[in-house]
C-alpha positions as CSV (number, residue, x, y, z in Angstrom):
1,X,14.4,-16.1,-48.4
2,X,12.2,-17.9,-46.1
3,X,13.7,-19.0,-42.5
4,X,14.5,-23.5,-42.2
5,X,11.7,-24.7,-40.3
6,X,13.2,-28.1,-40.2
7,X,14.7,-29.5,-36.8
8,X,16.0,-32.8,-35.6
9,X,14.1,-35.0,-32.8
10,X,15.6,-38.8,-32.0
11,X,18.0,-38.0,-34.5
12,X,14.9,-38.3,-37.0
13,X,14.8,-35.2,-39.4
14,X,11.5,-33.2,-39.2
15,X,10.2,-30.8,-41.8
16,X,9.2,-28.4,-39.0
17,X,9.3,-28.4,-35.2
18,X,5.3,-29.6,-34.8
19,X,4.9,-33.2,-34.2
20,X,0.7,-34.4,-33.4
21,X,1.1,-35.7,-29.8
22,X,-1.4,-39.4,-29.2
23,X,-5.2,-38.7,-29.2
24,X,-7.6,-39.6,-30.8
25,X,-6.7,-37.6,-34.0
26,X,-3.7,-40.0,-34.5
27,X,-5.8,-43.7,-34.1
28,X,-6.7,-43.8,-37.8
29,X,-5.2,-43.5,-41.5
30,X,-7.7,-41.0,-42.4
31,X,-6.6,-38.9,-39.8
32,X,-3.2,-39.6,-39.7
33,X,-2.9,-38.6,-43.5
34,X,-5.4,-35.5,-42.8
35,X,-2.7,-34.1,-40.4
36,X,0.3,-35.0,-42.4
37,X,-1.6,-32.8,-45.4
38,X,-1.8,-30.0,-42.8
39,X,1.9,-29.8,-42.3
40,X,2.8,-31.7,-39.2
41,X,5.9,-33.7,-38.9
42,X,6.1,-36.8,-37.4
43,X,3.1,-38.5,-35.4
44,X,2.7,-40.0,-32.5
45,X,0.1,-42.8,-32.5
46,X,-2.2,-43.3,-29.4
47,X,-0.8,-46.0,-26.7
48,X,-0.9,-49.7,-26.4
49,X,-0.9,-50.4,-22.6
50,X,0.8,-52.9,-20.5
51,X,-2.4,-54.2,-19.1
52,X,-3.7,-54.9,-22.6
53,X,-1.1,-57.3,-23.4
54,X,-0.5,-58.9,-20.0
55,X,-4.8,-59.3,-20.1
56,X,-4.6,-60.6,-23.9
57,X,-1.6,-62.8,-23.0
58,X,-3.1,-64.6,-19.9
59,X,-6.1,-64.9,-21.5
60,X,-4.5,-66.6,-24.3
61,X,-1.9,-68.7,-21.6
62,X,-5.7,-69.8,-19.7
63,X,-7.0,-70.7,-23.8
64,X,-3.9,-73.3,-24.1
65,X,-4.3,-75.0,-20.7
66,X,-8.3,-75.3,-21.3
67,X,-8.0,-78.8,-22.9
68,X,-4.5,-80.3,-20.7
69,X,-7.0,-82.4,-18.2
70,X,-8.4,-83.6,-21.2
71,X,-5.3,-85.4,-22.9
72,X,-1.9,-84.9,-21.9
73,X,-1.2,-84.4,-25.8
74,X,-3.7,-81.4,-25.7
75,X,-1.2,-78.5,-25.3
76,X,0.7,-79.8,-28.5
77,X,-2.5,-78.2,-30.3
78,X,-1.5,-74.6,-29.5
79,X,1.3,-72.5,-30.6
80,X,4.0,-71.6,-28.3
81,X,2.9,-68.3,-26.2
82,X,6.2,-66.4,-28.1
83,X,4.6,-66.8,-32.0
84,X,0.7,-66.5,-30.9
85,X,-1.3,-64.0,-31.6
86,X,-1.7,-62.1,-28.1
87,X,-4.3,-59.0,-29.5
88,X,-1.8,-56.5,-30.5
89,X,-1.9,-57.3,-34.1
90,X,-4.4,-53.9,-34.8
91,X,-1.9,-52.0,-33.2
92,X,1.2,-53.5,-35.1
93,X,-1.1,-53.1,-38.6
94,X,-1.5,-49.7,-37.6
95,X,2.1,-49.0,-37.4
96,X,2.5,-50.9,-40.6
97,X,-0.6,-48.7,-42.7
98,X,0.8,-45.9,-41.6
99,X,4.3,-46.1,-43.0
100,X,2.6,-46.9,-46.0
101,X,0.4,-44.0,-45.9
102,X,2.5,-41.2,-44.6
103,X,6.1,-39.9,-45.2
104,X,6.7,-38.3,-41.7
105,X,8.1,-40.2,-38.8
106,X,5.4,-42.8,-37.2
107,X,6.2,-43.2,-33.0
108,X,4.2,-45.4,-31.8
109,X,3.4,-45.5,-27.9
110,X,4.1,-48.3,-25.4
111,X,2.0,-47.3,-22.2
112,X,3.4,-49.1,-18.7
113,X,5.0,-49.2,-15.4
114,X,6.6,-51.7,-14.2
115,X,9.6,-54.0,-16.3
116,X,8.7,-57.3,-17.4
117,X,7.9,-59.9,-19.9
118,X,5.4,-57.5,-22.0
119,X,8.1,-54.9,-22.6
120,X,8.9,-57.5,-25.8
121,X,6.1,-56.0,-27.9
122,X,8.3,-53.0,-28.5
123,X,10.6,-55.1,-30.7
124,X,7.7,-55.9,-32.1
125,X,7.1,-52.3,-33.0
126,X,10.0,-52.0,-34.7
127,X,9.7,-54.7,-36.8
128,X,6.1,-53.3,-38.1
129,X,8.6,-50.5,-39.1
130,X,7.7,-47.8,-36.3
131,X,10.9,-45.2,-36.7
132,X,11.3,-44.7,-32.9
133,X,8.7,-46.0,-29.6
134,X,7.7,-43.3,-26.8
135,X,7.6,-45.2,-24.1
136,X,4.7,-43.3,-21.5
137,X,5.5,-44.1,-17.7
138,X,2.2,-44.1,-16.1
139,X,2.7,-44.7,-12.6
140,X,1.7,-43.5,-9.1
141,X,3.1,-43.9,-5.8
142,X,0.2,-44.8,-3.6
143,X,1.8,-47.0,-1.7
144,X,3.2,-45.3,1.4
145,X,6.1,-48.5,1.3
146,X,7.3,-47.0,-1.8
147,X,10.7,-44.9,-1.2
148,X,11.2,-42.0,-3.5
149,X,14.8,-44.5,-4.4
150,X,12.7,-47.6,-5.4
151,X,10.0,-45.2,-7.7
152,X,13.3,-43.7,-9.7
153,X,14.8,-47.4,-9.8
154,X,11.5,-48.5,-11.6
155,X,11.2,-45.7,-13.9
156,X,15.3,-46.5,-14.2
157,X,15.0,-50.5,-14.6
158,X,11.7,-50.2,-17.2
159,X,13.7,-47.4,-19.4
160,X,16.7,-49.6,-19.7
161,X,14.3,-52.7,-20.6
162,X,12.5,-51.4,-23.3
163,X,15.9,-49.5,-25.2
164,X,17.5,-52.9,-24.9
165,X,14.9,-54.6,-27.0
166,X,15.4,-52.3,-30.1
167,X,17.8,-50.3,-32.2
168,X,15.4,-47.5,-33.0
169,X,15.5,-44.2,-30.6
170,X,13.6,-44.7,-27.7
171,X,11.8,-41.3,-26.0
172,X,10.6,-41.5,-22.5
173,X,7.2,-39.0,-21.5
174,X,7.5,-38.4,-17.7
175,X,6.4,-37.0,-15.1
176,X,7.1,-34.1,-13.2
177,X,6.9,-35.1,-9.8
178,X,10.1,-35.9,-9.1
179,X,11.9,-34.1,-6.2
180,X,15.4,-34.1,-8.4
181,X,13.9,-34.1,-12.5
182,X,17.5,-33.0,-13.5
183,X,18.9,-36.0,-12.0
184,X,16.3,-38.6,-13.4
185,X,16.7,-37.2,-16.5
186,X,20.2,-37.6,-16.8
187,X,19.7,-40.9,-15.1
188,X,16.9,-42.4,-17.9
189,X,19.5,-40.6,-20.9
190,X,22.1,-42.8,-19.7
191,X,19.9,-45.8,-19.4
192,X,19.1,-45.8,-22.9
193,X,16.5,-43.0,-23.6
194,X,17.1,-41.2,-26.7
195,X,14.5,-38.2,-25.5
196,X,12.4,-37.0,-22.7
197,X,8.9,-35.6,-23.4
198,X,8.6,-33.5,-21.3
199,X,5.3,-33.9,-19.1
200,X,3.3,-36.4,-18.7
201,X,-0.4,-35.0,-17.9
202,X,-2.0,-37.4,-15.6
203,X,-5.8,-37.7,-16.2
204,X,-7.4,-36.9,-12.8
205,X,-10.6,-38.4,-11.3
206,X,-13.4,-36.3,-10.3
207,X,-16.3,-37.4,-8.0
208,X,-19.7,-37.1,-9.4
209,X,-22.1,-36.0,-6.6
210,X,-25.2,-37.2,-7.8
211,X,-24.2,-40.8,-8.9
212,X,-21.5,-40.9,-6.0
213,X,-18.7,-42.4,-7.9
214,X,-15.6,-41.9,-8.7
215,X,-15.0,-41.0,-12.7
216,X,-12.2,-40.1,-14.7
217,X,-12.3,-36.3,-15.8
218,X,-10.7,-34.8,-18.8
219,X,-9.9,-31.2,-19.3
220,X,-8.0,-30.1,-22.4
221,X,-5.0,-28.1,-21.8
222,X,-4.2,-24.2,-22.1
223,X,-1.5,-22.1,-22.7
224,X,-0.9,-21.2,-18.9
225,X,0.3,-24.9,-18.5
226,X,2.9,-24.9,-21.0
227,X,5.2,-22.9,-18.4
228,X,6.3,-26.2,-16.1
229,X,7.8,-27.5,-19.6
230,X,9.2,-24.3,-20.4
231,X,10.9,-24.3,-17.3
232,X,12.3,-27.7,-17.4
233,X,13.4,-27.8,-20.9
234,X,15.4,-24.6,-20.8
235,X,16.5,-26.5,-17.7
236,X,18.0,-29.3,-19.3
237,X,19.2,-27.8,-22.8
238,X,22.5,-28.7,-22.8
239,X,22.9,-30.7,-19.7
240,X,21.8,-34.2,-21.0
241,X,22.3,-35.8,-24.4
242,X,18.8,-36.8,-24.5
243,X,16.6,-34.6,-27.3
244,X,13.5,-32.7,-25.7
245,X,10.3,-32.5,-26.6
246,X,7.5,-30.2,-25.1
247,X,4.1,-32.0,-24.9
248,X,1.0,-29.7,-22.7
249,X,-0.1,-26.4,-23.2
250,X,0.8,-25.5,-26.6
251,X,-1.8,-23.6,-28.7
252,X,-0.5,-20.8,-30.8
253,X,2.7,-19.9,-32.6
254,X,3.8,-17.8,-29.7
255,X,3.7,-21.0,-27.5
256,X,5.8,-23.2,-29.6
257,X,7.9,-20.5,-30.1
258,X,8.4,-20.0,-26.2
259,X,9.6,-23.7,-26.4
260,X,11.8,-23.6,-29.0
261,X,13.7,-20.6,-27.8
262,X,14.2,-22.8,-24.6
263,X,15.6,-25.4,-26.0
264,X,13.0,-28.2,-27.2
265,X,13.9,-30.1,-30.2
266,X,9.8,-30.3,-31.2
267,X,6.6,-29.2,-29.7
268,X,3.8,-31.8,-29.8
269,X,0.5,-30.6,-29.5
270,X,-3.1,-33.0,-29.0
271,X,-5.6,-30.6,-27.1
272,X,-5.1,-27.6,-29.8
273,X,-5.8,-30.4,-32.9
274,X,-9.0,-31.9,-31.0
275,X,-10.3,-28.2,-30.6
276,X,-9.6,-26.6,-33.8
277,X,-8.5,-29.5,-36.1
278,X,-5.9,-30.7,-38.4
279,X,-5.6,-27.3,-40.4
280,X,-4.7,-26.0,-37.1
281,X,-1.3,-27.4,-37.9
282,X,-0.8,-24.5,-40.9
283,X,-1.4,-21.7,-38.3
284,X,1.0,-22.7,-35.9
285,X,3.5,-23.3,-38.8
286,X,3.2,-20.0,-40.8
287,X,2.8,-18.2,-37.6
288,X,6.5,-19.7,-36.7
289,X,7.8,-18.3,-39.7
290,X,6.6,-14.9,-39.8
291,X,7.7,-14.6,-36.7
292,X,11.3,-15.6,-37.6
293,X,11.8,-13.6,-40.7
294,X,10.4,-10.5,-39.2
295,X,13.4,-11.1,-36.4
296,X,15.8,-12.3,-39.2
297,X,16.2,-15.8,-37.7
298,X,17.4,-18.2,-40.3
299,X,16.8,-21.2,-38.7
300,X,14.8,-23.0,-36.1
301,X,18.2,-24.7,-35.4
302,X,19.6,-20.9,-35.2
303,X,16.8,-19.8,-32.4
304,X,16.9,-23.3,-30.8
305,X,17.7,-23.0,-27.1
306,X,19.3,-19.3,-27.1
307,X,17.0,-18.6,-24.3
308,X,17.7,-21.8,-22.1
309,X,19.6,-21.5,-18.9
310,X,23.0,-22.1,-19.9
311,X,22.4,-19.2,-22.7
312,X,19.9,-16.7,-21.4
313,X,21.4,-13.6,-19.5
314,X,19.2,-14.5,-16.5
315,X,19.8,-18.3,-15.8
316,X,18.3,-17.2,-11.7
317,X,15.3,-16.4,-14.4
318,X,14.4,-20.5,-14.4
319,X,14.6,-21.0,-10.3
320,X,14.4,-19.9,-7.1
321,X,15.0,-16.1,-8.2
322,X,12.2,-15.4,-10.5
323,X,9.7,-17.0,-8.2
324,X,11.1,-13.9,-5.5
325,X,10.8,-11.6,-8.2
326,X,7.4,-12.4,-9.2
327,X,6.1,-12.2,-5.7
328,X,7.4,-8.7,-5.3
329,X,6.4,-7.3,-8.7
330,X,2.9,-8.5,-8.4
331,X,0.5,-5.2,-7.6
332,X,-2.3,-7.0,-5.9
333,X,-4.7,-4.7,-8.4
334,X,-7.6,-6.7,-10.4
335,X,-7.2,-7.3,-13.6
């Protein structure tokens, strides 16, 4: 008999533990139903940003006042700002097309940092029929007036403001640079997050010498950065109600197994798909099972977090103690 796959993310019931992470493999139907064929199970569609709709709003708020010096009556012309087309109708018809098209869980992604009057477009989202919104925190402290308290009371106020808009799960993809990440993770689970992805990977700039500018620089991940998830989920397993969800690093079958046996409820995976493509997808899955039934595991639900903190025979293994033993062990010889 072959081992259950299936696992449960947001309370939303995958076929398997892979789930396609935004990129640009999930910004079309096409796509989107090429990965679905290739086994994954849910998808995460590529963000809509805060400073799309502020920019499409204001633009649309300067449109309406164009004519009021005119004629007094001209403003009666326009639709209120609440029912007018702001931009984001693409996004919402992507949303729609794509529970049309697929049968696995659609996400889509709401990308912003700071609580406010454009945190409505996630009701919005669930009324195009999206079956749960990541909402990714971009956001950093540059500002040495920012106190590590009022950073975790934005991240805090902009979790709660976005679950209170909707009834559908809400996940939350963070980042790791927080000097106590069990603490805001309990914190953002008990302001309405029904998951934590866990990490954010920050784009960062590059300076090109020859132009002298400043440029954004993109580098796909590897499997040597899957460990600060690793670490955090097997963390957390157990300790917060909030499903988990591993997002950086993962490329094989050994990899998401790593993360499973840590404790994530799903692996989502971007940089393996743009590399190697949708059938990438099969791989990872049949590798997953082989590796269970040769070990006689039943269920993914079965292996799920038996090697997280609270469970593993070593929980010194995930802090302070295995960075001590790793220093001592380590021969110095070239490999």
């Amino acid at each position: 008999m072959s081992a259950d796959l299936s696992s449960k993310y947001l309370g939303l019931e995958l076929r398997n533990p892979i789930v396609a992470a935004a990129s640009p493999m999930t910004s079309s139907i096409d796509s989107l139903k090429r990965l679905e064929d290739a086994g994954v199970a849910a998808v995460v569609l590529p963000s809509l940003f805060e400073e799309q709709i502020e920019h499409e709003e204001m633009a649309t708020h300067n449109l309406m006042l164009s004519g009021a010096e005119l004629s007094p009556e001209a403003r009666g012309f326009f639709p209120e700002m609440q029912n007018y087309n702001t931009g984001s109708d693409n996004y919402l018809k992507l949303i729609g097309d794509a529970k049309r098209a697929l049968s696995v869980p659609v996400i889509p992604s709401l990308n912003g940092y700071t609580p406010g009057g454009w945190t409505h477009i996630a009701k919005q989202f669930q009324e195009a029929g999206a079956d749960a919104i990541e909402l990714n925190i971009y956001f950093l402290a540059t500002d040495p007036a920012d106190t590590g308290a009022e950073v975790e009371r934005r991240y805090i106020d902009l979790v709660a403001s976005v679950s209170s808009m909707v009834s559908i799960p809400v996940a939350v993809k963070v980042s790791p640079y927080f000097s106590a990440m069990a603490n805001m993770a309990s914190r953002m689970s008990q302001a309405g997050a029904s998951g934590l992805v866990l990490f954010n990977r920050f784009v960062q700039p590059d300076i090109l010498l020859d132009e002298l500018e400043v440029a954004p620089h993109l580098v796909l991940s590897t499997s040597d950065e899957l460990r600060l998830a690793l670490r955090w989920i097997a963390i957390l397993r157990g300790r917060v109600k909030a499903s988990l969800a591993a997002t950086g690093g993962a490329h094989s079958a050994d990899d998401v197994l790593k993360l499973l046996l840590a404790g994530a409820d799903c692996v989502m995976i971007a940089s393996s798909l743009l590399r190697q493509g949708p059938a990438h997808v099969g791989t990872l899955v049949s590798g997953i099972e082989k590796w269970m039934t040769e070990r006689e595991y039943a269920s993914v639900k079965q292996m799920k977090g038996s090697l997280s903190q609270q469970s593993c025979p070593d929980p010194a293994a995930f802090e302070r103690g295995n960075y001590m033993k790793a220093l001592t062990s380590f021969s110095g010889r070239h490999a």
